[in-house]
N, C-alpha and C positions, 0 to 999 in steps of 0.2 A: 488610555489603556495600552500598555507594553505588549508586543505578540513577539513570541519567535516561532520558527517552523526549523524541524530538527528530522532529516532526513539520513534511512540509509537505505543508497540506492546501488544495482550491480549492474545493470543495462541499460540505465538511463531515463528510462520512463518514470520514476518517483524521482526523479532528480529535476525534471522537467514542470511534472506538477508543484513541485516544493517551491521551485524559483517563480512560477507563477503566483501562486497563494502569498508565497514573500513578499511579491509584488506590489499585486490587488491588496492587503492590509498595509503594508509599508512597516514591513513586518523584518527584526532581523533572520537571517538563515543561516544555520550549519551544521553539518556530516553529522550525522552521530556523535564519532568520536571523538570530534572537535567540542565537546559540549558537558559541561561539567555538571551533577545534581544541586552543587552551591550556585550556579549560574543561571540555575533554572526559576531560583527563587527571585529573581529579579524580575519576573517576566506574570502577570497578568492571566494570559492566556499563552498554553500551550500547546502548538500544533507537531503531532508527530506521523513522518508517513515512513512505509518500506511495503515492497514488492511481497509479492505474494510466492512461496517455497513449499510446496508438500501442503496448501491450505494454511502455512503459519506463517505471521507478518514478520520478515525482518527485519532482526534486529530490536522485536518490540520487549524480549523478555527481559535481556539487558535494561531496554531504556524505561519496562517498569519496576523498576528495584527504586527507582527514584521519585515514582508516583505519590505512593502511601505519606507522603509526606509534601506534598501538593492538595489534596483534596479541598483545599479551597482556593483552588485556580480552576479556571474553566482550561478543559483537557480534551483537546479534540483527536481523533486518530485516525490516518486514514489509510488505505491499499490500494496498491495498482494490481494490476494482471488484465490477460490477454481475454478473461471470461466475459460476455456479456453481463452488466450489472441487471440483474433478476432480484426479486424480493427473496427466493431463495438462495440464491448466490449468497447473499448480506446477512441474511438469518444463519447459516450455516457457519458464516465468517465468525460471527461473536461467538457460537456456542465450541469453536475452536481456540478462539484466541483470545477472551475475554469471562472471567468470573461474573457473577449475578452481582457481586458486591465491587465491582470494577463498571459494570454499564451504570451504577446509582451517582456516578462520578466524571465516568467518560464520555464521548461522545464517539461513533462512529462513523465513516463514507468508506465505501468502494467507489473508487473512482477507474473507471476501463481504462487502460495501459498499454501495451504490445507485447511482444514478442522476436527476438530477436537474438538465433539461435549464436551468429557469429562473437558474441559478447558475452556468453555464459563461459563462467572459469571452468575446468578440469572435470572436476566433481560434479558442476550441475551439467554438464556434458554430460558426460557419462549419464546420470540420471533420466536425462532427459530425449538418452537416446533409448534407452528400456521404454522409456515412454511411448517415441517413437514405432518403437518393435511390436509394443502390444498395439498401437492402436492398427496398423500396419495386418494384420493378425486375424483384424476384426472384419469380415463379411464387407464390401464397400455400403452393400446395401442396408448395413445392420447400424451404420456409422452413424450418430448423430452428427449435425449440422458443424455443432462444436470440435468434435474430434474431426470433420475433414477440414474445418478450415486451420485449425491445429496441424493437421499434418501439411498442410501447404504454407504452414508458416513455416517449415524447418528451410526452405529452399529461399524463400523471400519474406524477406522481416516484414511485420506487420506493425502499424501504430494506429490506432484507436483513440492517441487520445486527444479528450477537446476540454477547451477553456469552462463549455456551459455545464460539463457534468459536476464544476467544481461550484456551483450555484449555493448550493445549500449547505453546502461545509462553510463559504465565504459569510453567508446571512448568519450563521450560529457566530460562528469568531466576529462579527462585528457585532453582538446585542450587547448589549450593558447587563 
């Protein structure tokens, strides 16, 4: 069985997982844009990850224009971010980033990621500094766990992630 894993990452944390998962299958890896929809048919099983933007996986919208024409490949997709992985976190994830007629097909993981304010470009700066302001805004006392450990990620990056969260995405990409 042929796998590739096709990442697109901005801070490092899907770029980290992807080279792992490359790993563990013995799987090829490359960028997004290094990755063509003709080259995709070559492959078996396809693994795609990107970081988590506004609740939307990058870079997933581009790399599903090239799905619908895969559907008999096993198509697994996964996200990083700094959120603890919750049953709601992942329920929330697909009914953002995925059609009823895309989960009959895809497969999902949130896999926990970090944070790491020195590494955002221009614009998620900016973004992510409003971010900042509101949460900044908000009552210390009124702060969920998440938003303070959020705000003390701006000063000191955080990495969360670990090899074992990638368990069950690994057992699906190896079943026949």
């Amino acid at each position: 069985m042929k796998t590739i894993v096709v990442y697109r990452s901005k801070t490092g944390f899907t770029k980290k997982y992807a080279e792992w998962i490359a790993e563990e299958l013995q799987a090829d890896l490359r960028e997004y844009r290094r990755v063509s929809a003709e080259e995709l048919h070559l492959y078996d099983t396809i693994v795609y990850g990107g970081g988590l933007y506004a609740g939307g996986i990058n870079g997933l919208k581009s790399f599903e224009k090239s799905l619908p024409y895969l559907r008999d490949r096993k198509i697994i997709v996964f996200a990083t971010g700094a959120t603890p992985d919750r049953p709601e976190t992942s329920m929330e994830l697909r009914k953002l980033n995925f059609t009823e007629e895309q989960l009959e097909y895809m497969h999902f993981f949130y896999l926990r990621g970090g944070f790491d304010f020195s590494k955002l470009g221009l614009i998620d700066k900016f973004l992510m500094i409003m971010l900042k302001c509101k949460l900044r805004m908000k009552p210390a006392a009124k702060r969920t766990p998440d938003e303070t450990g959020m705000l003390a990620a701006y000063s000191a990056p955080a990495d969360f992630s670990k090899k074992k969260y990638m368990d069950e995405l690994l057992t699906l990409a190896r079943e026949n």
